[in-house]
C-alpha positions in Angstrom: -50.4 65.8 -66.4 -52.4 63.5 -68.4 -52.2 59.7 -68.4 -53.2 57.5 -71.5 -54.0 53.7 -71.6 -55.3 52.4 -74.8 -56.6 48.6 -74.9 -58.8 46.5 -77.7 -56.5 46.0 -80.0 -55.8 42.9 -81.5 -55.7 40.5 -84.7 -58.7 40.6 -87.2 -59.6 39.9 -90.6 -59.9 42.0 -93.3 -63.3 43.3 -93.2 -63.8 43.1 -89.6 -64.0 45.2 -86.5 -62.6 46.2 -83.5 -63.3 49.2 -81.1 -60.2 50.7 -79.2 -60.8 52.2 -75.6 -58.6 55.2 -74.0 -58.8 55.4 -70.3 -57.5 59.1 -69.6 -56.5 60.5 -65.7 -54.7 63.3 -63.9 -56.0 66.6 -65.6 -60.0 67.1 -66.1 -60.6 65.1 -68.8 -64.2 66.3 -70.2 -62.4 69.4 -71.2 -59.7 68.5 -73.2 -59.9 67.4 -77.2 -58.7 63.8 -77.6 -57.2 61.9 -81.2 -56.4 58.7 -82.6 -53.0 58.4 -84.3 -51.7 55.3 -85.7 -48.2 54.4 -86.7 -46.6 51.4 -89.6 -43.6 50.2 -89.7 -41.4 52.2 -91.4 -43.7 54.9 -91.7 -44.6 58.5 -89.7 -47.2 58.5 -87.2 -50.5 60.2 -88.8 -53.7 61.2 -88.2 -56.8 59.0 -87.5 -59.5 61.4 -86.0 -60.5 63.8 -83.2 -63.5 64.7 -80.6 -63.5 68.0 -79.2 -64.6 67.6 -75.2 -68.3 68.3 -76.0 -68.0 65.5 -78.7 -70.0 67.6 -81.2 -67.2 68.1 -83.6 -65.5 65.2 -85.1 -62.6 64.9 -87.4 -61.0 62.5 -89.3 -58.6 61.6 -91.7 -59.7 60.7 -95.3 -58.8 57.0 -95.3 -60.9 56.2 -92.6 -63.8 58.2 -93.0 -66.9 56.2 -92.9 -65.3 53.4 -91.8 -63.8 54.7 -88.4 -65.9 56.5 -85.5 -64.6 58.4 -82.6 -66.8 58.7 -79.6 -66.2 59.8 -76.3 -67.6 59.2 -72.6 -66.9 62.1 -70.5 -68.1 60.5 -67.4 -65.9 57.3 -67.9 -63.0 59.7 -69.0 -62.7 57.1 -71.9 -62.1 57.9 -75.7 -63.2 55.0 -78.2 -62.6 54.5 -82.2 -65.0 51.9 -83.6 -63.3 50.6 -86.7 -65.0 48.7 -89.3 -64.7 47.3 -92.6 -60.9 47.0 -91.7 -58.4 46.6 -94.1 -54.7 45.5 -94.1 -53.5 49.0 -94.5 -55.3 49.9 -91.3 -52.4 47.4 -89.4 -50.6 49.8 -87.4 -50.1 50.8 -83.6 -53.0 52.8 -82.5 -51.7 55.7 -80.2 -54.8 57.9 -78.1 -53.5 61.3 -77.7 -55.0 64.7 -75.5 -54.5 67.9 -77.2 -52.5 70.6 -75.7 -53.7 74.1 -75.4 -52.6 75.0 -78.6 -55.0 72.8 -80.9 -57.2 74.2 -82.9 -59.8 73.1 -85.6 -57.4 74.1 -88.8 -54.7 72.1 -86.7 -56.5 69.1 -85.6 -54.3 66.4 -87.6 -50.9 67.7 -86.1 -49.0 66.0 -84.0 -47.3 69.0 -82.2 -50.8 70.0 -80.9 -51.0 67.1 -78.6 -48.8 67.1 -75.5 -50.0 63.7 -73.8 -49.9 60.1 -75.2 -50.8 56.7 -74.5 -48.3 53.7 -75.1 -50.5 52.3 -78.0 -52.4 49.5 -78.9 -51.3 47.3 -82.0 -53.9 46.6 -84.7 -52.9 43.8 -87.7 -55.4 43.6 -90.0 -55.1 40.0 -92.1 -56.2 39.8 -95.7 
């Protein structure tokens, strides 16, 4: 088992930034790959990005690349996305996620390959 608990999120201005934090416990967390998913009203939950445990692979989804960066700290067992330059269609809840055994790099942005999630953190962006 695998317990989630995502914090930093919060109101900002377009333009602006906020880091989320994801505090992970129960299984050994420097070994397992961790994501960002966000969800909008009305609207499926989708990829954001993804760390493998060593952090040397990254992924994320178009829409945020550049702007968005995933970084972990094995020792802390925490998982943080620096977002900047936000925009209002970045407003959604911010779900932290750790991958199941069956993830893989040609499956990183699905949602069936994470077993574990966090209760999420909302994120409003104002323009």
């Amino acid at each position: 088992q695998v317990q989630l608990v995502e914090s930093g999120g919060g109101l900002v201005q377009a333009g602006g930034s906020l880091r989320l934090s994801c505090v992970a416990s129960g299984r050994t967390f420097s070994r397992i790959t961790m994501g960002w998913f966000r969800q909008a009203p009305g609207k499926e939950r989708e990829f954001v990005a993804a760390i493998v445990w060593s952090g040397t692979n990254t992924y994320y989804a178009n829409s945020v690349k550049v702007r968005f960066t995933i970084s972990r700290d094995n020792a802390k067992n925490t998982v943080f996305l620096q977002m900047n330059s936000l925009k209002p269609e970045d407003t959604a809840v911010y779900y932290c996620a750790a991958a199941g055994p069956y993830w893989s790099e040609t499956s990183y942005a699905s949602t069936d390959r994470y077993n574990y999630w966090g209760q999420g953190t909302q994120v409003t962006v104002s323009s």
